[in-house]
C-alpha atoms as an extended CHARMM CRD file, in Angstrom:
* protein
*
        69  EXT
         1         1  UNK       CA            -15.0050000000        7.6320000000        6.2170000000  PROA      1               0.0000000000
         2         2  UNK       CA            -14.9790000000        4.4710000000        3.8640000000  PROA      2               0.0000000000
         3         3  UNK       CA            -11.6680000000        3.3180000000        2.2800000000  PROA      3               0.0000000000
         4         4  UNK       CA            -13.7030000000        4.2730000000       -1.0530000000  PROA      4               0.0000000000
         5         5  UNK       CA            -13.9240000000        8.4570000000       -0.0260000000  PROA      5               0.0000000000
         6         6  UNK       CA             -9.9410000000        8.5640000000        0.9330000000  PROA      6               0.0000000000
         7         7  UNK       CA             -7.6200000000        9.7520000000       -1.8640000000  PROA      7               0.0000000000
         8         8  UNK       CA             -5.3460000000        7.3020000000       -3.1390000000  PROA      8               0.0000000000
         9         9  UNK       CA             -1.9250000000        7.7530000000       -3.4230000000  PROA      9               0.0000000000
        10        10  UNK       CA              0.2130000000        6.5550000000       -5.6220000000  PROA      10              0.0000000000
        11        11  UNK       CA              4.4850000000        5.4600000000       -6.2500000000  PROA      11              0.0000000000
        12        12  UNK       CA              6.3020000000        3.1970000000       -8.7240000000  PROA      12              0.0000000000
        13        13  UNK       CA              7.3950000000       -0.1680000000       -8.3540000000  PROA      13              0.0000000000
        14        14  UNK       CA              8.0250000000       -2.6830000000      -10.2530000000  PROA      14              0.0000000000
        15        15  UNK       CA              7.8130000000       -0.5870000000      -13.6690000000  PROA      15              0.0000000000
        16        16  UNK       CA              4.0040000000       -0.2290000000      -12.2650000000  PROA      16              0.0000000000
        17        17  UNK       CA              1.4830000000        2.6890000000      -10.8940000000  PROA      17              0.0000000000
        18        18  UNK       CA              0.9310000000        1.5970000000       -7.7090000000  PROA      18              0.0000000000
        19        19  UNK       CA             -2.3610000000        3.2790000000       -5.8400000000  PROA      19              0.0000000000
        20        20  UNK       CA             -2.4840000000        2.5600000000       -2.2710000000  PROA      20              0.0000000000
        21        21  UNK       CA             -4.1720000000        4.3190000000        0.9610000000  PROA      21              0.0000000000
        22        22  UNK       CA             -3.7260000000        3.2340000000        4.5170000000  PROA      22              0.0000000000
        23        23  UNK       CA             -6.6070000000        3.4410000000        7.0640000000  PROA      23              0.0000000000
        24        24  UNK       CA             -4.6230000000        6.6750000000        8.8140000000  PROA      24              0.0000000000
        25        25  UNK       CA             -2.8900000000        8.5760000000        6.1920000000  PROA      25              0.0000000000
        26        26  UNK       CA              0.7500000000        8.0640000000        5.7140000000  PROA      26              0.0000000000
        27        27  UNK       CA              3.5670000000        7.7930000000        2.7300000000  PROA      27              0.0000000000
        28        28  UNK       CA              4.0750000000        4.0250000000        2.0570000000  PROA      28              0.0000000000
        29        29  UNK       CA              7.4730000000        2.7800000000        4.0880000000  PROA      29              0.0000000000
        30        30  UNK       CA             10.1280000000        1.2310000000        2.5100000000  PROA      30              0.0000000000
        31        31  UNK       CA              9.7610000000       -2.2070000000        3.5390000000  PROA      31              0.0000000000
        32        32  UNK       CA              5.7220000000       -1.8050000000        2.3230000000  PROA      32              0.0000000000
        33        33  UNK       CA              7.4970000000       -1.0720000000       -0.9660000000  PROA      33              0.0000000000
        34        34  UNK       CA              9.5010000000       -4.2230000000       -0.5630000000  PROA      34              0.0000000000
        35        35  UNK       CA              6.5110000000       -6.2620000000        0.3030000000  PROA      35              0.0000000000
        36        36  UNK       CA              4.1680000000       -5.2080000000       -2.5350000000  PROA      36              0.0000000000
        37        37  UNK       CA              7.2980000000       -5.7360000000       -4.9710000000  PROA      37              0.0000000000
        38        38  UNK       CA              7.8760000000       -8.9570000000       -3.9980000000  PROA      38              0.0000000000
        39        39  UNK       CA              3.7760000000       -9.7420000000       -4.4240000000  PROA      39              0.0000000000
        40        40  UNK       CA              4.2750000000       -8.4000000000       -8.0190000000  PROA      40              0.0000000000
        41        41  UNK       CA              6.8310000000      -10.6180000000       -8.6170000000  PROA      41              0.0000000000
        42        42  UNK       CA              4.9570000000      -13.4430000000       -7.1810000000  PROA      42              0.0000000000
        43        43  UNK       CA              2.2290000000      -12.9260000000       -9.6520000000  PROA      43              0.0000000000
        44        44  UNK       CA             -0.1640000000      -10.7180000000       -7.6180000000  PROA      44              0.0000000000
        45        45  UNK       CA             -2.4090000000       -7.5080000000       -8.8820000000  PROA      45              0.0000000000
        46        46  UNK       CA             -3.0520000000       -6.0430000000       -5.1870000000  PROA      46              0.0000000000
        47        47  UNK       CA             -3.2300000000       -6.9530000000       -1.9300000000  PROA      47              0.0000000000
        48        48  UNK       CA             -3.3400000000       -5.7220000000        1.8610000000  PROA      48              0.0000000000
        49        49  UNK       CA             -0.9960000000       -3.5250000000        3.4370000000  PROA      49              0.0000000000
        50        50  UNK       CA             -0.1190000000       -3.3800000000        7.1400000000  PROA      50              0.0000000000
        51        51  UNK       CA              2.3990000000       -1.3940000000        9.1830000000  PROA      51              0.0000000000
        52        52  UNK       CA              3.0250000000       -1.1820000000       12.9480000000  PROA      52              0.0000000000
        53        53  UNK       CA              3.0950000000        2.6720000000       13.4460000000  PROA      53              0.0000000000
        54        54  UNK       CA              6.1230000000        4.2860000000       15.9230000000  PROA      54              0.0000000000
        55        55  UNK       CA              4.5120000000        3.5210000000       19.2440000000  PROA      55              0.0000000000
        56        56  UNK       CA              5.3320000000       -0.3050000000       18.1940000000  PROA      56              0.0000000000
        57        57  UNK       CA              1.5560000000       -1.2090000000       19.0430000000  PROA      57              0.0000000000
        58        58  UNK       CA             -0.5330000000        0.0170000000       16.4870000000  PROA      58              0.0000000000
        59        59  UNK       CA             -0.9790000000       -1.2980000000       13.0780000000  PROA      59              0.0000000000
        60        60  UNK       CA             -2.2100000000        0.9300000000       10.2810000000  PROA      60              0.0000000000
        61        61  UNK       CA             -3.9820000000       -1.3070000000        7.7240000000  PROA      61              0.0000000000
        62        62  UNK       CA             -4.6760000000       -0.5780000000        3.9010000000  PROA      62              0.0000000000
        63        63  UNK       CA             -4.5120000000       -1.7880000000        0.6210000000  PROA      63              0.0000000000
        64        64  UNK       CA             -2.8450000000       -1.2720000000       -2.4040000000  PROA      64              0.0000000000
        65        65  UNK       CA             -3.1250000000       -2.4700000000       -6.8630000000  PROA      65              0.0000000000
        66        66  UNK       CA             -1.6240000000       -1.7420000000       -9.8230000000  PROA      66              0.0000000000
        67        67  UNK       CA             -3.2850000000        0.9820000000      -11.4070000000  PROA      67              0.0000000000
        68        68  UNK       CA             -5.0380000000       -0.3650000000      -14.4400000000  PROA      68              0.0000000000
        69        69  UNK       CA             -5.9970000000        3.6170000000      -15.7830000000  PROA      69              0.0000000000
């Protein structure tokens, strides 16, 4: 499955729609929240997300950008 077929989710930050997926489906963590907002505020429109998973070994990659829609 491409990142393209997954369903996007979305959450607010910023004042901004914010669609993201991750590579293995999750709700964004907190300090993913923190990161993007801190992007925003640096001037970016979307970027990569990445989060080490419970086992402390695996990282879950994915992206996220303000929805334009």
């Amino acid at each position: 499955m491409t990142a393209k077929a997954k369903e996007n989710r979305t959450t607010r930050i910023c004042a901004h729609t914010i669609s993201y997926w991750y590579r293995k489906d999750m709700e964004m963590p907190e300090c993913e929240e923190e990161h993007v907002k801190e992007m925003i505020c640096e001037g970016y429109v979307e970027g990569e997300l990445c989060c080490i998973m419970s086992d402390g070994n695996t990282e879950n990659r994915g992206w996220w950008s303000i929805d334009r829609s």
